[in-house]
C-alpha positions in Angstrom: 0.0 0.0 0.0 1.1 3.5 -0.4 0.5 6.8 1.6 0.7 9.9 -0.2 0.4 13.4 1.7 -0.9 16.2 -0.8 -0.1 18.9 0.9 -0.4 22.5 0.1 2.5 25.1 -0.3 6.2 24.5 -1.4 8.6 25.8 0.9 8.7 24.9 4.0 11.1 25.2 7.0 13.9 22.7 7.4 12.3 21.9 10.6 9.5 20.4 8.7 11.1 18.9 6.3 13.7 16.7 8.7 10.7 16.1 10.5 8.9 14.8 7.7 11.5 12.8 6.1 12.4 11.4 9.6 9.7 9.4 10.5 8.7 8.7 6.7 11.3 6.7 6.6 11.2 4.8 9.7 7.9 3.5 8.4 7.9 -0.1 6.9 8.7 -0.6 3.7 4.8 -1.8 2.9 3.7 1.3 3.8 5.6 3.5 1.3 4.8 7.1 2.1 5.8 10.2 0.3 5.0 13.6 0.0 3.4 15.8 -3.0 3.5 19.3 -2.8 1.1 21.5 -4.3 2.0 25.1 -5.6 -0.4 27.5 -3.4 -3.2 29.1 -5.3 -2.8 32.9 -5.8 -3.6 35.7 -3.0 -3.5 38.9 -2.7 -4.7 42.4 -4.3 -8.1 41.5 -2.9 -9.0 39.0 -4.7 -11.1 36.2 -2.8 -10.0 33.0 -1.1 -12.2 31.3 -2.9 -10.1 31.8 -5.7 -6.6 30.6 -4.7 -8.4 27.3 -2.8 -10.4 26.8 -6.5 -7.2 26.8 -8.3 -5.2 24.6 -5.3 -8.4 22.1 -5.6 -7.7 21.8 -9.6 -4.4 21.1 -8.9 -4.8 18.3 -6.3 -7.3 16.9 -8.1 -5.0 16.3 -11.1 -2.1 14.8 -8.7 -4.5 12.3 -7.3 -4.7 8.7 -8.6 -7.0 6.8 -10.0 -8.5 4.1 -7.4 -7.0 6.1 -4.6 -8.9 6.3 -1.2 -9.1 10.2 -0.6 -8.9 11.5 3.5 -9.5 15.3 3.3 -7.5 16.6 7.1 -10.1 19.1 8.0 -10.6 20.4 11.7 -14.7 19.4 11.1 -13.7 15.6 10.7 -13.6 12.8 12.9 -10.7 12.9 15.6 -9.2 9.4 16.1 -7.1 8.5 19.1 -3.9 6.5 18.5 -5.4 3.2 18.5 -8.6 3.9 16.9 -5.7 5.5 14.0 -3.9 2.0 14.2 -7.2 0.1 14.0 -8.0 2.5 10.6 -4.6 1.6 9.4 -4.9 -2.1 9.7 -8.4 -1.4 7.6 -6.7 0.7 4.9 -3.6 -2.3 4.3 -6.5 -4.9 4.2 -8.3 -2.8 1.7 -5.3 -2.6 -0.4 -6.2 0.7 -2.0 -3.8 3.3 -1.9 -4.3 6.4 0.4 -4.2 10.1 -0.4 -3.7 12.6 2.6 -5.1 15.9 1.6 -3.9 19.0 3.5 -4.9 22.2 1.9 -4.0 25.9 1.9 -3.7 28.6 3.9 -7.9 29.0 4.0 -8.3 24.8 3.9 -9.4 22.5 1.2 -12.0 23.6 -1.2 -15.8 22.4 -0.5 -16.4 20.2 -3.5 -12.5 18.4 -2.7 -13.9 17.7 1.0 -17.3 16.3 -0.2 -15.3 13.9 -2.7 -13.1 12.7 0.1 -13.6 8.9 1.0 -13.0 10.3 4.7 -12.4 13.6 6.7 -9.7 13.5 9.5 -9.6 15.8 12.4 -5.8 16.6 13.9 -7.4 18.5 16.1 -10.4 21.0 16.6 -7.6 23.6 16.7 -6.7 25.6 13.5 -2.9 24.2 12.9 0.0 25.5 11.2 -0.3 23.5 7.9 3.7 22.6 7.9 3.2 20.9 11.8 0.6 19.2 10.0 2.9 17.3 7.5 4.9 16.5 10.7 2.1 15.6 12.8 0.9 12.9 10.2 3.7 11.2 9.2 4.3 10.6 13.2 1.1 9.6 13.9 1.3 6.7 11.1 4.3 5.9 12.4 3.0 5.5 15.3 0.3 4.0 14.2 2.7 1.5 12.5 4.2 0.4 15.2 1.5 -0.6 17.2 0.7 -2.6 14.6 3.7 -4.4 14.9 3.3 -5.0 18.6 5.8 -2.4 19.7 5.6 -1.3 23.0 3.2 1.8 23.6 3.5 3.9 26.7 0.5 3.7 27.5 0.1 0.3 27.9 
């Protein structure tokens, strides 16, 4: 199976990025996960949000994949604890599809993007900075991960 993150903007901090790659990589080889950045839409000179999350939308849409099963993050989704995450997981490898993580701009995913979403996944009920995001995700599938593969989990 393979975990893409579509993820919104193109330059990020090396904070995020180390952060990123770190734990995508410590993730098992079955679940390959990689990152796709999308070029932010265009702000500015008044023009409305609406805009620059239509033209991000069009642009995610043509980066995702045929077949794949589409989880819009969005702050109105369901919130999953670390297990309940695991559990998904497990459902997601047995499925066999491939995953798309969506993470969208600086005003969030367009409307018609979070309706076609297989799934909506709450971080958090807080608003979060959309590079801690890519950070937060891939550790949270890694952790996820390794519960799966009976590591130890401190709060056993």
């Amino acid at each position: 199976m393979r975990l893409r993150l579509l993820a919104v903007g193109t330059r990020m901090p090396g904070w995020v990025t180390e952060g990123f790659t770190d734990y995508a990589r410590r993730l098992s080889a079955s679940l390959h996960f990689t990152l796709h950045e999308i070029e932010p839409g265009r702000r500015g000179n008044g023009a409305p949000a609406s805009r620059a999350m239509a033209e991000e939308a069009q642009r995610i849409e043509s980066a995702l994949k045929p077949g794949e099963f589409i989880v819009a993050l969005d702050e109105r989704g369901k919130e999953m604890s670390t297990r309940e995450l695991a559990d998904w997981l497990a459902q997601r490898m047995q499925d066999g599809r491939d995953v798309a993580l969506l993470v969208g701009g600086a005003d969030g995913l367009a409307v018609p993007l979070r309706e076609r979403a297989d799934q909506r996944w709450s971080l958090s009920r807080l608003t979060l900075p959309h590079a801690m995001v890519r950070v937060l995700v891939a550790e949270q599938l890694y952790r996820a991960q390794s519960l799966l593969a009976n590591h130890p989990y401190h709060r056993d």
